[in-house]
PATILUM-566757 format. One record per residue: residue number from 1; residue in three letters; x, y, z of N, C-alpha, C in turn. Coordinates in nm, 3 decimals, padded with zeros to 5 digits, always signed. Example, Ala and Ser with C-alpha at 12.3 -4.5 7.8 and 13.67 -1.06 7.14 Angstrom:
> nr,rest,n.x,n.y,n.z,ca.x,ca.y,ca.z,c.x,c.y,c.z
> 1,ALA,+01.319,-00.569,+00.780,+01.230,-00.450,+00.780,+01.320,-00.330,+00.780
> 2,SER,+01.285,-00.225,+00.708,+01.367,-00.106,+00.714,+01.290,+00.003,+00.787
// end
This chain:
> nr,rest,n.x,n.y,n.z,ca.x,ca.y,ca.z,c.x,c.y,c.z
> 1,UNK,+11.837,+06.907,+13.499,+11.913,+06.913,+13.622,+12.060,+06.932,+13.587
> 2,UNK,+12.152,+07.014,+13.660,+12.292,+07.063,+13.634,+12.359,+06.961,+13.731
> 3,UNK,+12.370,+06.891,+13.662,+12.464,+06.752,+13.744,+12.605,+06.830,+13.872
> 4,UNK,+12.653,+06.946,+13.823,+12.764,+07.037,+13.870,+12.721,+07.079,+13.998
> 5,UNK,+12.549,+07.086,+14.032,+12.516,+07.124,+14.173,+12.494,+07.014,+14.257
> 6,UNK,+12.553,+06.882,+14.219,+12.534,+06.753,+14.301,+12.667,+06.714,+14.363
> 7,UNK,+12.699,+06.622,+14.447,+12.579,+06.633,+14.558,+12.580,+06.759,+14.675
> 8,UNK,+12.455,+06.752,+14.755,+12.414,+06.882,+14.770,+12.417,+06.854,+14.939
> 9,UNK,+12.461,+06.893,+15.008,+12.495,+06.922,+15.175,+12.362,+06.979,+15.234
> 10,UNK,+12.343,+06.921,+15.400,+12.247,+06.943,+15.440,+12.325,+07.002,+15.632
> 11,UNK,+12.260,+07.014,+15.696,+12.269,+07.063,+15.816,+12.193,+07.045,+15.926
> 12,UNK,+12.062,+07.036,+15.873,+11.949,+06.956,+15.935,+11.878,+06.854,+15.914
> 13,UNK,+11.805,+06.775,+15.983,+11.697,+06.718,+15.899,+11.643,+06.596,+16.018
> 14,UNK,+11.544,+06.604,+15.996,+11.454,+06.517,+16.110,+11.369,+06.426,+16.021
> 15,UNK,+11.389,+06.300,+16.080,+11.286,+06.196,+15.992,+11.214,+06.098,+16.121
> 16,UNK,+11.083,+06.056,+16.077,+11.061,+06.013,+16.207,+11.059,+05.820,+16.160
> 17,UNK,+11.083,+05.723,+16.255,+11.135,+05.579,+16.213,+11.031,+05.548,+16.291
> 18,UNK,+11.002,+05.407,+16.275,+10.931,+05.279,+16.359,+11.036,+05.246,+16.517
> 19,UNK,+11.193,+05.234,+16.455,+11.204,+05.180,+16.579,+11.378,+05.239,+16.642
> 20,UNK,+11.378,+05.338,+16.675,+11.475,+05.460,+16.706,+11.610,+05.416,+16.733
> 21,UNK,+11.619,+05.296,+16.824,+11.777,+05.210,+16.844,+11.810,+05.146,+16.721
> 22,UNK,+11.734,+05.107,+16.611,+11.769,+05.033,+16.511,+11.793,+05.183,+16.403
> 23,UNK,+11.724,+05.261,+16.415,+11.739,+05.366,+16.332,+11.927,+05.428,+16.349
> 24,UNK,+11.944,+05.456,+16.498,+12.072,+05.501,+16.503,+12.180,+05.411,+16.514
> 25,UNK,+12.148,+05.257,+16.495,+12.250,+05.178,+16.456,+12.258,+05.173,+16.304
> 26,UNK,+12.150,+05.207,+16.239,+12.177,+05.141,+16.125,+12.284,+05.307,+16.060
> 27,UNK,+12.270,+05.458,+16.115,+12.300,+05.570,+16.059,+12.435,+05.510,+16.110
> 28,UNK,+12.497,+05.456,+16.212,+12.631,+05.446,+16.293,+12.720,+05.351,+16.175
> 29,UNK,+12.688,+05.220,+16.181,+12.719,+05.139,+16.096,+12.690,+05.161,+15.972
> 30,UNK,+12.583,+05.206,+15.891,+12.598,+05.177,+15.721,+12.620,+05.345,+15.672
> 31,UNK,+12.603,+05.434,+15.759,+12.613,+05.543,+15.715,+12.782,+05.614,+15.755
> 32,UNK,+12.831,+05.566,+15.892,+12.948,+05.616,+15.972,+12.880,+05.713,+16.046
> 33,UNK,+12.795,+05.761,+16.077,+12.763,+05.881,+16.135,+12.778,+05.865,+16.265
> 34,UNK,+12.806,+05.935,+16.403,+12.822,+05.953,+16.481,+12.742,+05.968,+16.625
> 35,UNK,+12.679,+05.969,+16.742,+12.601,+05.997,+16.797,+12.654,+06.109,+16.876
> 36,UNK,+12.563,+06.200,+16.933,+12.592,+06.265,+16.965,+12.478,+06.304,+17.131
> 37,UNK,+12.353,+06.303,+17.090,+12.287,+06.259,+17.207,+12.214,+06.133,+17.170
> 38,UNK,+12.228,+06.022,+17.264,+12.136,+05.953,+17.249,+12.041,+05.907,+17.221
> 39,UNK,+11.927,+05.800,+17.218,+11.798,+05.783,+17.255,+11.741,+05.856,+17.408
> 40,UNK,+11.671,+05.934,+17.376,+11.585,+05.982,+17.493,+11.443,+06.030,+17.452
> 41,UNK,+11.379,+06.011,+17.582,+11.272,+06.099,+17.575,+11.270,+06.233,+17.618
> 42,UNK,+11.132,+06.288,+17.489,+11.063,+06.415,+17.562,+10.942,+06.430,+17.565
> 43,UNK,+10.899,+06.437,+17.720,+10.824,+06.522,+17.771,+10.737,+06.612,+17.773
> 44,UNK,+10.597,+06.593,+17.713,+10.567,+06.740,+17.681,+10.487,+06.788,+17.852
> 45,UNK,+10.608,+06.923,+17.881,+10.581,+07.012,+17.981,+10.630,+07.127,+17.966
> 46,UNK,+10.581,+07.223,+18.019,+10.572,+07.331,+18.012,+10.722,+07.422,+18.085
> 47,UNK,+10.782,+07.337,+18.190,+10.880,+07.403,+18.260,+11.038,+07.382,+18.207
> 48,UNK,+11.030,+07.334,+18.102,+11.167,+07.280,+18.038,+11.157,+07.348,+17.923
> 49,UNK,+11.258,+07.404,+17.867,+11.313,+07.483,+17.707,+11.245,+07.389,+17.592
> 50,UNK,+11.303,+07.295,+17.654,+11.289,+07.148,+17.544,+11.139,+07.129,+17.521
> 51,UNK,+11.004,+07.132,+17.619,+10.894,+07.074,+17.634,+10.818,+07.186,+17.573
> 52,UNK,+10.869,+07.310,+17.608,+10.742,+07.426,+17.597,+10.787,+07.457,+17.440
> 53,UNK,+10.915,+07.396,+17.374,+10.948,+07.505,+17.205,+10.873,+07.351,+17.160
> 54,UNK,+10.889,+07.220,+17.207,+10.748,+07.100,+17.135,+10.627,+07.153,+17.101
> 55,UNK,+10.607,+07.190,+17.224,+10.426,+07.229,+17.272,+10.429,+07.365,+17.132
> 56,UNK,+10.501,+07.418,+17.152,+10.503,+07.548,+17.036,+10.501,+07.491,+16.888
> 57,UNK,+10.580,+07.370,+16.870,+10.572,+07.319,+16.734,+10.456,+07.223,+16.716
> 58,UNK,+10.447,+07.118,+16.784,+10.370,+06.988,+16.771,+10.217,+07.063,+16.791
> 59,UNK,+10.166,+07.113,+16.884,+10.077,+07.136,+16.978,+10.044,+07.141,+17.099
> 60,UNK,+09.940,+07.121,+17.109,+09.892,+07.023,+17.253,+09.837,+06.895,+17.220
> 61,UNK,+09.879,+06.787,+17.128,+09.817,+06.683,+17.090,+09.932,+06.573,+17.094
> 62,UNK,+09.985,+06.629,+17.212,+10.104,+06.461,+17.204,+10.156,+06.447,+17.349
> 63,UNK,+10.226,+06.363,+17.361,+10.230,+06.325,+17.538,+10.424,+06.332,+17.516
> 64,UNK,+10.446,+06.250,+17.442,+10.635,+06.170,+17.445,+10.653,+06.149,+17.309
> 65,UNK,+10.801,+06.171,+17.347,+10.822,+06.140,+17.181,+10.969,+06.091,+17.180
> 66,UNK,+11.055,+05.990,+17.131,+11.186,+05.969,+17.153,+11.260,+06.013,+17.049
> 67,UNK,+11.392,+06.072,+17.087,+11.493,+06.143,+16.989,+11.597,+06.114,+17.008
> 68,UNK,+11.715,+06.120,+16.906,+11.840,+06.148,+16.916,+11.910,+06.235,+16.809
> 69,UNK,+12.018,+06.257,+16.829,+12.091,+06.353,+16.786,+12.249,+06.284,+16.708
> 70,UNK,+12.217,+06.289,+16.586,+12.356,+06.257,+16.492,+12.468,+06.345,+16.426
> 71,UNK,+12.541,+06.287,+16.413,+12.630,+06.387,+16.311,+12.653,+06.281,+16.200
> 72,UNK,+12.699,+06.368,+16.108,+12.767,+06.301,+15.962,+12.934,+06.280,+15.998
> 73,UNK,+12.986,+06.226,+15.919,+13.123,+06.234,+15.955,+13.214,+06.355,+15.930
> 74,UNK,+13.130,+06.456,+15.830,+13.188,+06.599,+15.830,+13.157,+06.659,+15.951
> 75,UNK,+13.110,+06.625,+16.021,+13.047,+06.690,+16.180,+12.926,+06.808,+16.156
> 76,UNK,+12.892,+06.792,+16.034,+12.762,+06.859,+16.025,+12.610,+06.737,+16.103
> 77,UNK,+12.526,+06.816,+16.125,+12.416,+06.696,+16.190,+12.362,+06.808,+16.296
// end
């Protein structure tokens, strides 16, 4: 490993937790990161952007799912 390509920047990244308010306190506080959308749910339906690009990824094998949206303190996220 070339130690010179560390550390290495990201832009995305989705992980899924047990328990979603403790997840984005703990990124706020031990990480600094930022929120940006909340805790919310989604929906899987067909008449929303949000529900039908799920249904396109997940399947048809799920009902809800809760998310939020972070940043890093470089404002990447």
């Amino acid at each position: 490993m070339n130690k010179s390509n560390y550390p290495r920047s990201f832009s995305h990244i989705g992980i899924t937790v047990p328990d979603i308010k403790k997840a984005v306190e703990f990124y706020e506080e031990v990480m600094g990161w930022y929120v940006i959308m909340p805790p919310s749910k989604v929906t899987k339906e067909r008449d929303t952007a949000i529900g039908q690009m799920c249904i396109d990824v997940f399947g048809e094998h799920w009902e809800t799912f809760d998310i939020a949206h972070l940043s890093t303190s470089d404002g990447i996220g």
